[in-house]
N, C-alpha and C positions, 0 to 999 in steps of 0.2 A: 441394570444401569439405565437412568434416563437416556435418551438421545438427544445432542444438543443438537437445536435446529439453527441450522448456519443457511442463510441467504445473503449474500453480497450483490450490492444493488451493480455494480461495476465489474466488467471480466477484465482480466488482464492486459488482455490488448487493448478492452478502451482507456483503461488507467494509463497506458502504455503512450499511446496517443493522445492523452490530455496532457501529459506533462506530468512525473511523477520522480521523487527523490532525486532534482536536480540533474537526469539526466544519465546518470553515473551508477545507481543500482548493480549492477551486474562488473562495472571496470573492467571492461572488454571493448577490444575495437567492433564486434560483431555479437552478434546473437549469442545464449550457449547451445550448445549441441541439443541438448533434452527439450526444448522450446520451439516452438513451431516459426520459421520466420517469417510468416507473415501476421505474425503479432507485431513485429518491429517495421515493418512496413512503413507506417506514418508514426510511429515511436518518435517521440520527443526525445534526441541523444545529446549528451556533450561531448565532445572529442576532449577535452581537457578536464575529465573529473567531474564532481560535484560544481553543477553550476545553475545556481535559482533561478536563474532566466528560464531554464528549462522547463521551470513548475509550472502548471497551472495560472497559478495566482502569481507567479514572479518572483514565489518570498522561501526563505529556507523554511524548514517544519518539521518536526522530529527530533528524534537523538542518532546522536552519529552510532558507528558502528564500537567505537570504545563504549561507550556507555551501553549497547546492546550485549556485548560480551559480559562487562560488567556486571550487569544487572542479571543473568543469566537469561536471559530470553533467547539466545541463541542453542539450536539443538544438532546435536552433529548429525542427523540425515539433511539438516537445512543450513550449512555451516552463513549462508547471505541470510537467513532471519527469516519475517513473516512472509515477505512478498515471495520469495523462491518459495518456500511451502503452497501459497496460494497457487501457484503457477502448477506446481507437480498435482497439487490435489484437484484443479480443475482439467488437469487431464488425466486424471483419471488412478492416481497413484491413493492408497489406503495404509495407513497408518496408524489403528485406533488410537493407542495414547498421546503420539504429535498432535493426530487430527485431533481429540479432545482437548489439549494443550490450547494448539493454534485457536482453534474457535471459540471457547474461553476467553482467551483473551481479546479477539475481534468484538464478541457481543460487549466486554467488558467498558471496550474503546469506545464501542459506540453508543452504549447507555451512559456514560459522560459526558462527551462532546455533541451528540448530535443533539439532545433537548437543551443546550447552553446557547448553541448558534439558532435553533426558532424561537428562543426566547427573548436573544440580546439583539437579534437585527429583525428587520423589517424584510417581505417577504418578496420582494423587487431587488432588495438591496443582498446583491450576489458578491460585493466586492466584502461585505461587512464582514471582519475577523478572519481575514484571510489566512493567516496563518493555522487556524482552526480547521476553516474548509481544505485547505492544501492536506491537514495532519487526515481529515476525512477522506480524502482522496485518495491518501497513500492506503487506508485501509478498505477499499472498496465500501465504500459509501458514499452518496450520491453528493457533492458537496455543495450541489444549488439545492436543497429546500427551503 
């Protein structure tokens, strides 16, 4: 079996603290138990839900969670999707077929979107396709290139 090489330019807590999924990821007034809390320390939260002010870029970005059920990307050791997988596998939790799964689809995200945003904006201009950079953000990738 090849091995897929997975580098995530961003760890969870600074995704955390930049502002990511409006906030609302997890729909808890607190941390969850399996998560370190001082990842949430300076976390970007919403008390009311999904709320884009929370992002980053200020903008919604993504597909909601119906559409993640739907589409089956949802796996039952990670019933919250990619970012709770990100979070258990960088601490240290092993999954061969999720982990091949998850990362798959990371390298997939990010061989689309990141050469679309060096190509269409200017290398100053951080605000250009925000919606794009916020979607790169939510998948651990750097979203200022």
């Amino acid at each position: 079996m090849t091995e897929l090489v997975f580098a995530p330019q961003l760890t969870p807590k600074t995704m955390l603290s930049m502002g990511v999924f409006g906030g609302g990821y997890f729909d808890e007034d607190h941390p969850p138990d399996d998560l370190p809390p001082d990842w949430f320390a300076d976390a970007q939260l919403s008390t009311n839900g999904f709320d884009p002010s929370c992002n980053y870029f200020g903008v919604a970005a993504g597909q909601s969670r119906a559409v993640w059920l739907e589409k089956g990307w949802i796996t039952p050791e990670d019933p919250l999707g990619w970012f709770q997988w990100y979070c258990r596998y960088t601490l240290g939790r092993r999954l061969v077929n999720v982990d091949a799964y998850q990362i798959k689809r990371w390298k997939a995200f990010g061989a689309r979107h990141v050469p679309q945003v060096k190509k269409n904006c200017e290398p100053s201009d951080v605000f250009c396709r925000p919606r794009q950079r916020q979607a790169l953000l939510q998948w651990a990738y750097d979203p200022l290139i």
